[in-house]
N, C-alpha and C positions, 0 to 999 in steps of 0.2 A: 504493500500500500504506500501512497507518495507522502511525502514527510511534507506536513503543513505548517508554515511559519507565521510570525507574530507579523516578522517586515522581511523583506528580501534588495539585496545587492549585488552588484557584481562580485565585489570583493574586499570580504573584512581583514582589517586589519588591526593588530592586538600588540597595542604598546604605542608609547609616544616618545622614546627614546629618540636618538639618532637612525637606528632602521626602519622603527615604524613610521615615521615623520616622513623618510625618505622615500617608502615604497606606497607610503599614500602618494605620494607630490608624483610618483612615477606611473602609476594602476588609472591615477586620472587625468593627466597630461596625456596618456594613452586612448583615454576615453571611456574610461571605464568609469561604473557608481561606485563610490566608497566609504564604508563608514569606521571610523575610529574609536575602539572601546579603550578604556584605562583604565586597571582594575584599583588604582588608588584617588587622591578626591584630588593631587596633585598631579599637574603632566611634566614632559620632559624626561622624567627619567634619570640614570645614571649618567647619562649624557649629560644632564645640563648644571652636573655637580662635579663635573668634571674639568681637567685641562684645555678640551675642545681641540685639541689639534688632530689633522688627519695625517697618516706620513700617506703620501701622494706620487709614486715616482709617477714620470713622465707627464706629470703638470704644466700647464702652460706657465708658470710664474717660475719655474729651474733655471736659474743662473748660468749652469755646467752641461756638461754634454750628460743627455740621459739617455736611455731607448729602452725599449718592451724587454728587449733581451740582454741588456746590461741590470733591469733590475731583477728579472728572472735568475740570473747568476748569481744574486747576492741572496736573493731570497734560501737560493739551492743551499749556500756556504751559510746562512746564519740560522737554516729552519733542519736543514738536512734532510730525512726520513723521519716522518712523523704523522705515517699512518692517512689514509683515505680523504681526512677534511684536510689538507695540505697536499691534495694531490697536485699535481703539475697541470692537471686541467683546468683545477679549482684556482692554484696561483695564476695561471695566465687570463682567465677572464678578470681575475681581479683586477691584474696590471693593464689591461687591453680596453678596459672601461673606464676607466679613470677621467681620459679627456670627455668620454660621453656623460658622465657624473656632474663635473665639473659646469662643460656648459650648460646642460641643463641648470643647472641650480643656479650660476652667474645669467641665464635669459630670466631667471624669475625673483631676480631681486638679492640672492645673495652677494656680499662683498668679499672675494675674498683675499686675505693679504698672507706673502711667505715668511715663511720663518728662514732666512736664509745663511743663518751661521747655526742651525742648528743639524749637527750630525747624525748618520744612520748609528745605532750602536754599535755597529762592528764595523764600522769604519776601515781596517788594515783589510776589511776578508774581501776574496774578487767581487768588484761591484757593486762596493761600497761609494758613499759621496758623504757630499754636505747638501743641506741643503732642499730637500726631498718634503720636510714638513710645511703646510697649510695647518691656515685655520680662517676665523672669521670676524672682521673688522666689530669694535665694539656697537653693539645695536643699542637703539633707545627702547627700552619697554614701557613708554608710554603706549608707542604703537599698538600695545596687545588690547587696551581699553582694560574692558571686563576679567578678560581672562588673565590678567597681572595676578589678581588675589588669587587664582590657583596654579600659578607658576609655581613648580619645581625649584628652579632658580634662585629664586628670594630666598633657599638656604643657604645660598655662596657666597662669594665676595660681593655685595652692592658695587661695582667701582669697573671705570672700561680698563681692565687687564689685561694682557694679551700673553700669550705663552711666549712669545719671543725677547719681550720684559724681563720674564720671573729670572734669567740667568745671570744677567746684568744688577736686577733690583737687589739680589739676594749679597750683594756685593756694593753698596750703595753708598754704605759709608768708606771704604779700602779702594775701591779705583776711580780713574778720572772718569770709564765708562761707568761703570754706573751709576755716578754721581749724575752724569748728563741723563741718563735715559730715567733717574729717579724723577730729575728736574722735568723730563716731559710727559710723567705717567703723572705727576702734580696737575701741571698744564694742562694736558688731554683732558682730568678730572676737572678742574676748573673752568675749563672752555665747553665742556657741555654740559654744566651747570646752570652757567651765563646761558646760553644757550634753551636755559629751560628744557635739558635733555635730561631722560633716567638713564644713564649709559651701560650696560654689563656687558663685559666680556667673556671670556672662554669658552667653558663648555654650554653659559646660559647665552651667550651671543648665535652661538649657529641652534641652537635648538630653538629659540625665538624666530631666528628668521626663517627656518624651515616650518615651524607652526605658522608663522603669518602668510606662508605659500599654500601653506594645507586650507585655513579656511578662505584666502581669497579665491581657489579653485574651488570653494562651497562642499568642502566637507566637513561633513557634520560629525563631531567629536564629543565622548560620551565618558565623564570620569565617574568613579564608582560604579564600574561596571567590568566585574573582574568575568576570564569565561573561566566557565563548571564544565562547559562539555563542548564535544568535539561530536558532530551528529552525519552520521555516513548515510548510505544506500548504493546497493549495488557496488561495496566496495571502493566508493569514491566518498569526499570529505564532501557534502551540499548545505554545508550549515555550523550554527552553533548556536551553546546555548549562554547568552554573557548576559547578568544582572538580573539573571531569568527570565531575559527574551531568548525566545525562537528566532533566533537571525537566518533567513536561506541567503544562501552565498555560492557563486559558482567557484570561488578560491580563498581559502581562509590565509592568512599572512600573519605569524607568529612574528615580534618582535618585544618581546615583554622583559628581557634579559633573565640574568642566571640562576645561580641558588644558591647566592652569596649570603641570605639573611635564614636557608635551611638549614640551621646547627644540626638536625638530624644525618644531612646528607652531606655537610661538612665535617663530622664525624665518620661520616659510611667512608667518604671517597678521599678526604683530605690528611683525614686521623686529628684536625684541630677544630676547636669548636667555630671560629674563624672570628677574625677584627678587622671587619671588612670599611669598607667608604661605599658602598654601593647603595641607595635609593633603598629605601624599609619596601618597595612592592619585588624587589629584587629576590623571589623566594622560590621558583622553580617550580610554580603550580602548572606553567603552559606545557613544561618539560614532560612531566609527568602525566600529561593529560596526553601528552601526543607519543608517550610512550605506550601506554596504553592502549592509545591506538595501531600501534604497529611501527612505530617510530624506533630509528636503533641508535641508541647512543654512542659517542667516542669525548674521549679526552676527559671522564669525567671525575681523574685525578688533580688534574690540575689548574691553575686557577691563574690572574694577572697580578702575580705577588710581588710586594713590595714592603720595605718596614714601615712600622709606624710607631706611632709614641702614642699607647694607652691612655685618654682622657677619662679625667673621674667623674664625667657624667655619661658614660658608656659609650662615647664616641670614639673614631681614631682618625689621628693628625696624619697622612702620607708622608711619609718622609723622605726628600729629594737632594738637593743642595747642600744639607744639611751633615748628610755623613760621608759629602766628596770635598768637601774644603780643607784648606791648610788646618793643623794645629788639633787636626779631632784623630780618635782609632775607635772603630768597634770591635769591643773585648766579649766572648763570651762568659758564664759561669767561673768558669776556668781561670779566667785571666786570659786569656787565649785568644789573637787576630786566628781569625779563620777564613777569610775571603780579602778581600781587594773593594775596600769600600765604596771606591767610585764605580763601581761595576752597573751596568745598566737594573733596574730595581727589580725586574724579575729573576736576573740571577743572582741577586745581593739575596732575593726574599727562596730562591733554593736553597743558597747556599745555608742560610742562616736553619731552613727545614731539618738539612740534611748533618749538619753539625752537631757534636756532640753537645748537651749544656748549653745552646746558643738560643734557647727558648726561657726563661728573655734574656735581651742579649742588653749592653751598656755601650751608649755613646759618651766616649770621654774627652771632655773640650778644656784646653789651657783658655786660661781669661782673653787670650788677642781673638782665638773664635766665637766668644760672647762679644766683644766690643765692637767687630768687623763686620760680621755677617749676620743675615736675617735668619731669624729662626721661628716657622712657623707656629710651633706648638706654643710659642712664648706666649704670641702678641696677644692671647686672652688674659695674659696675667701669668705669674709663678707659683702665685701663693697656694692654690689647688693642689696642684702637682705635686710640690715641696710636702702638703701635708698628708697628699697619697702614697708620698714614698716614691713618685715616679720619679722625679729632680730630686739630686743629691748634693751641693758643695761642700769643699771643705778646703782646708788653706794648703794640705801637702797629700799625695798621692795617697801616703798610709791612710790619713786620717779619712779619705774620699774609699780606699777599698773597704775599710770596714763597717762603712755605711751602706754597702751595698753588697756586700758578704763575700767578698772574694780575697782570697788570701793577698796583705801586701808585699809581699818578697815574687810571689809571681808577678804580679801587676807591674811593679818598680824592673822587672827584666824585661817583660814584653816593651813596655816603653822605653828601658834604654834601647833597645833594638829597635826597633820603629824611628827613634831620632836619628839614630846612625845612616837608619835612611832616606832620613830626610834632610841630611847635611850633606850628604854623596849625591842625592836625587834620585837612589835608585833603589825602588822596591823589591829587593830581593826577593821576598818570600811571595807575593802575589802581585804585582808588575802594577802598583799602582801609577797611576800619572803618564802610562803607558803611551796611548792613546789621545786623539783631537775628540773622541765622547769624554775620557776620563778629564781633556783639560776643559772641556766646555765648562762645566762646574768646578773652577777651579779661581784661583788668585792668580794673574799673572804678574803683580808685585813681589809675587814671592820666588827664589831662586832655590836652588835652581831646578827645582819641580814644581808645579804651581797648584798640584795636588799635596804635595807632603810639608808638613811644618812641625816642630817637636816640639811637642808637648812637656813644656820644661816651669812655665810662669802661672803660680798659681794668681786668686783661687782657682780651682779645678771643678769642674764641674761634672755630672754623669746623668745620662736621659737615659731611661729605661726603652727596649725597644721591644716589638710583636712582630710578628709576620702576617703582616698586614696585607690589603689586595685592594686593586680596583675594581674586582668583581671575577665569577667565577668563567673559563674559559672553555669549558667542554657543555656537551649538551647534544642538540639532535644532529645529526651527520647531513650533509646539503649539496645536493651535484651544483654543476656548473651557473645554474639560472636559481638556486636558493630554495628548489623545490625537496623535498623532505623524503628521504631513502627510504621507499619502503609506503606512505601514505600517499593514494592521488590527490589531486587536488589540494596540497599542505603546501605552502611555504615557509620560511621560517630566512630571517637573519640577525647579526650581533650575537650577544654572549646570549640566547638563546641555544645558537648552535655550538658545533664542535669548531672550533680556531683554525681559520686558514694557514696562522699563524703558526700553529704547532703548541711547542711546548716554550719559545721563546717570544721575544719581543725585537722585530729588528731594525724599527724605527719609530720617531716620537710620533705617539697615533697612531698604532696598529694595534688598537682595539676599536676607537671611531672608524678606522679610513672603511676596514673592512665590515663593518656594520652598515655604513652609508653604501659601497658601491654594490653589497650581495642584497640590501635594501633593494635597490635603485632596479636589479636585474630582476629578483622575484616580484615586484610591480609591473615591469615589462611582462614576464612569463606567466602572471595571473593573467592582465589585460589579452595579450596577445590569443589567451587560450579560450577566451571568449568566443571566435570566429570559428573553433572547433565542437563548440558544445551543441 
């Protein structure tokens, strides 16, 4: 008997992150009906709590010489083998779509500007560059009218930031660069002030401006409207059921992201209960729904890890800048360096996994990296932290290990060794400062490594660390066009799915870029499949 619905569309779409923003803008550009469900009373998503930047090879805004197949090369050297959702099929539509991503979004009003000193993380491996990262010009959110009070957004930074800032700003008092670009992020702030602008940047700049393409193309967007169910016939997906409507649909489009807020199955898959940054609708109901349905999962060990500093009102700080500048070491338990701190932040967040006693681990700062540098977890204040026991000082190494329980005759060796390499400039033991990633985030006042400084001038200071994430990375597995292995009629993109990415991260935004362009394709292959039905 034929399945009878409450309303019917071409093609729903579920989440208002960076995928599902993008594969609406893309399903109705096509010509297709679309309606957007969001199963929290907030949109935007982890996207728009985010950095916002996409890494983009073969963008129109690349400085350097790029091509399809110099960044397939690099992909091959930084992803390796990593199983079916990083298939070689999967990487070249990602990189082959990129200009079609692009101008689509820049004909409907997106801005977008490059990040163009920022490097691929493996920079030395064939086919590597600089250079490669987008993102999006800060937008006014007056624009949004009504829909401002249920912005996602308004939990970030209120202020136009831009990712190609934060390297520079983090360094704002210590070099003449960032002093100048501290002075223009002032400026920017002030001149669309005057201006009677609401300015936000990052990851609330491009999910603002892909929501105001989505409803000036008149679709209609529905929050508090999480789906329960996935509704078949004849072995095909012709519906669902979200907020307890009957939706018929000729193509359901999953982009609701991971299961970064399911301690259950961050336990099953991760073994940690997780301290994540990811959006509270971030919980893996769509995962599960579409697993049920015949859906097969990959990658669903691993996740976009990175440290973070434990806040004591349940939240966690990302930590970036922070544990690659002169004058710091991350010690575990032990006393013990166990990785290469400036290391790109999902393998700083393996290694820190895979380490003995490195759960939690301690960032230890000589007073010139409290006086020099920005420190995120700060600007709400100390005094929390201090009385959680996360922030330790004390005026001499001893008196700082034994506030934080780590023997000082270890402590007092790893860091003479650490100075020693920071007076040579050369990191012995894990090649810090190696690298044009590891000096991105670095001092270059400092000699003659502009990663290493030693930790010699108290007070001392020690910041507790977690293995923190931007959100989980495995999920439903997705061919070429985002459609769902194994379900007809399913699409799915973003940390919904399995990572094109693999198990690594090989440039700033490869969680966005590939969220946006398998968005962008499964809108196409909904739309287009219309003409077969």
């Amino acid at each position: 008997m034929p399945e009878t619905f409450d309303r019917e569309v071409d093609v729903l779409v579920v989440g208002t992150g960076g995928a599902g923003l993008t594969a609406a803008i893309a399903a109705a550009d096509a010509g297709a009906t679309v309606l957007v469900v969001e199963s929290t009373g907030k949109w935007g998503g982890t996207t728009a709590l985010s950095g916002g930047g996409l890494w983009m090879p073969t963008n129109p805004l690349i400085k350097g010489d790029d091509s399809v197949e110099k960044a397939l090369t690099y992909m091959e050297a930084a992803i390796g083998d990593a199983g079916p959702a990083s298939s070689p099929e999967r990487r070249r539509a990602f990189v082959e779509t990129i200009p079609e991503v692009y101008a689509l979004l820049e004909r409907e009003g997106v801005r977008w500007v490059a990040s163009h000193d920022y490097p691929d993380y493996y920079p030395d491996r064939p086919g590597g560059m600089v250079g490669r990262g987008i993102e999006v010009e800060p937008f006014d959110t007056k624009k949004l009218g009504d829909w401002f009070a249920t912005f996602r957004g308004r939990d970030s930074m209120p202020a136009p930031l831009k990712t190609d800032d934060v390297w520079l700003l983090s360094r704002a008092w210590s070099t003449p660069g960032g002093f100048v670009r501290g002075a223009q992020f002032v400026f920017r702030t002030l001149f669309g002030l005057a201006r009677g602008k609401r300015l936000f940047g990052l990851g609330s700049a491009l999910t603002a401006s892909l929501f105001t393409i989505v409803r000036r193309q008149g679709t209609e967007v529905l929050l508090n409207t999480p789906l329960t169910e996935l509704i078949t016939e004849d072995g095909r997906i012709v519906g669902a059921v979200a907020g307890g409507t009957r939706i018929g649909a000729k193509s359901v489009i999953l982009g609701a992201g991971g299961f970064a807020r399911n301690k259950d199955w961050r336990e099953k898959y991760h073994g940690v209960a997780g301290y994540t940054s990811a959006s509270d609708g971030d919980t893996g109901d769509v995962i599960r729904i579409a697993a049920d349905a015949g859906a097969k999962l990959e990658l669903m060990d691993d996740a976009w890890w990175g440290a973070s500093v434990p806040l004591p009102d349940g939240h966690h700080q990302f930590v970036l800048s922070e544990r690659s500048m002169p004058y710091s070491i991350v010690v575990n338990q032990a006393g013990e360096r166990y990785t290469n701190e400036s290391a790109s932040y999902i393998d700083f967040g393996h290694a820190m996994l895979e380490a003995e006693k490195a759960v939690p681990s301690w960032l230890i700062l000589d007073v010139r990296h409290r006086r020099r540098y920005l420190f995120n977890a700060f600007l709400t204040g100390t005094k929390k932290l201090r009385e959680a026991g996360i922030v330790q000082s004390a005026d001499t190494l001893d008196e700082l290990a034994g506030k934080i329980g780590i023997n000082p005759a270890k402590l007092r060796e790893t860091v003479d060794r650490f100075n020693g390499f920071a007076r040579s400039g050369v990191d012995e033991d894990f090649g810090r400062g190696r690298t044009v990633y590891d000096n991105y985030y670095g001092d270059p006042t400092v000699k003659p490594n502009p990663n290493l400084g030693p930790i010699e001038k108290g007070p001392f200071t020690a910041v507790q660390l977690v293995p923190g994430d931007l959100g989980t990375k495995g999920g439903l597995l997705t061919d070429s066009d985002g459609a769902v292995v194994g379900v007809s009629g399913l699409y799915a993109a973003g940390n919904t799915t399995a990572s094109v990415m693999g198990r690594t991260y090989p440039g700033p935004g490869s969680t966005i870029a590939p969220a946006v362009v398998f968005g962008y394709r499964a809108g196409r292959a909904a739309a287009a499949s219309l003409a077969t039905r």
